[in-house]
C-alpha positions in Angstrom: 38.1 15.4 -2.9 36.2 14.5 0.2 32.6 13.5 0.5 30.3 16.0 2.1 28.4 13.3 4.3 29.6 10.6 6.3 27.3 6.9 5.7 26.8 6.2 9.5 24.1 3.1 9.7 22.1 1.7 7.2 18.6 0.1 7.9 17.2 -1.7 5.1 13.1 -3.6 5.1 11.7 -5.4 3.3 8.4 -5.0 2.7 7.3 -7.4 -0.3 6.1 -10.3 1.6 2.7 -8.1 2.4 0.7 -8.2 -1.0 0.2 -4.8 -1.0 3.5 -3.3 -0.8 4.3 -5.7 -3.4 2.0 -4.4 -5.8 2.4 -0.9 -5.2 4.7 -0.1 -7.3 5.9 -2.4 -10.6 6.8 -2.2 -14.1 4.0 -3.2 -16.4 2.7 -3.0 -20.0 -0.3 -0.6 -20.7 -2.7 -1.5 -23.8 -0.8 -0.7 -26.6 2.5 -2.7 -25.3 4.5 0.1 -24.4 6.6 -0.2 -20.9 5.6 2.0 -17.8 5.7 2.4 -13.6 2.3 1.6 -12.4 1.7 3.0 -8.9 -0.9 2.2 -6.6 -2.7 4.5 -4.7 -1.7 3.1 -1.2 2.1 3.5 -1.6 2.2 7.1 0.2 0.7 4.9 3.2 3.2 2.3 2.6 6.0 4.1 2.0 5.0 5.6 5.3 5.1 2.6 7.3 8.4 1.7 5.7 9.8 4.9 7.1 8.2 4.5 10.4 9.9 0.9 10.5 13.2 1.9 9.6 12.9 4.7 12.0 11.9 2.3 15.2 15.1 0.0 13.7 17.5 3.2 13.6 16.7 4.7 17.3 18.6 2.4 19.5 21.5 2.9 17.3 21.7 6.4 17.1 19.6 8.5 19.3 21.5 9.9 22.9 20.9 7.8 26.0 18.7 10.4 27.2 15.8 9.9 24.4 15.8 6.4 25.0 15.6 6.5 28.4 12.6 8.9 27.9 11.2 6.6 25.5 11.4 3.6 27.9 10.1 5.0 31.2 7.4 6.4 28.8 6.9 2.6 27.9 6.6 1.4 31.1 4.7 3.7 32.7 2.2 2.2 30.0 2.7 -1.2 30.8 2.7 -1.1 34.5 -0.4 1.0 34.6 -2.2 -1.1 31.7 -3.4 1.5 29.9 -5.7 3.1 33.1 -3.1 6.1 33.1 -3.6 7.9 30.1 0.2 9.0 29.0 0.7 9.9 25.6 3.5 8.2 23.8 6.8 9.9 23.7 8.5 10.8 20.0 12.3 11.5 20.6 13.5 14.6 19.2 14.9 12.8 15.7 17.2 16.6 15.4 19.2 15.4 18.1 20.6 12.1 16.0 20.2 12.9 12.7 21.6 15.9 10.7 20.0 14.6 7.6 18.6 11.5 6.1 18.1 10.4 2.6 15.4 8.1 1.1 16.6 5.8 -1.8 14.4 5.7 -4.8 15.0 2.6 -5.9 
C-alpha cells in the first residue's frame, strides 16, 4: 500500500535558546507529586512565530518563481525608497506551493 502524501521538505527550529519558548511548555510535578504538561500562556504566540519562521525558511524552496519574484521587487521597492513610499508587504499565495502542511506535536 502506498502513502497518501509525499514528504517533500522538512524545516525544523529551534526555539529553546529564548527563555520563553523554553519554558512554555515542560513536564513538571504539581503539589501532590503527580506528573503533568505545564503550559504557559504565551505558547499560542510562540508557536506562532515558530510557524512564521519555518514558513520564511520553506518559501525559497517551494513557492513558484513568480511569488518570489513578487516578494523581492516588493522588498526592494522598500529598500530603495527607505520607507518614504508606503508599500504594504507582499504575502505569497501559500495555495500555490502547498497542498497541505502538518504541525508535529511533539
Amino acid at each position: 500500500r502506498r502513502a497518501k502524501y509525499r514528504l517533500v521538505h522538512v524545516v525544523r527550529t529551534h526555539r529553546g535558546a529564548d527563555d520563553k519558548a523554553f519554558r512554555c511548555a515542560y513536564q513538571q510535578e504539581d503539589d501532590t507529586g503527580r506528573k503533568g504538561v505545564f503550559l504557559s500562556k504565551d505558547l499560542m504566540a510562540i508557536a506562532g512565530e515558530t510557524l512564521k519562521t519555518n514558513f520564511t525558511a520553506l518559501g525559497p524552496l517551494v513557492l513558484p518563481v513568480s511569488e518570489q519574484i513578487l516578494f523581492f521587487m516588493t522588498l526592494l521597492v522598500k529598500k530603495l525608497f527607505n520607507g518614504k513610499v508606503n508599500v504594504k508587504p507582499y504575502v505569497p499565495d501559500s495555495k500555490l506551493a502547498f497542498e497541505h502542511f502538518c504541525i508535529h506535536a511533539g
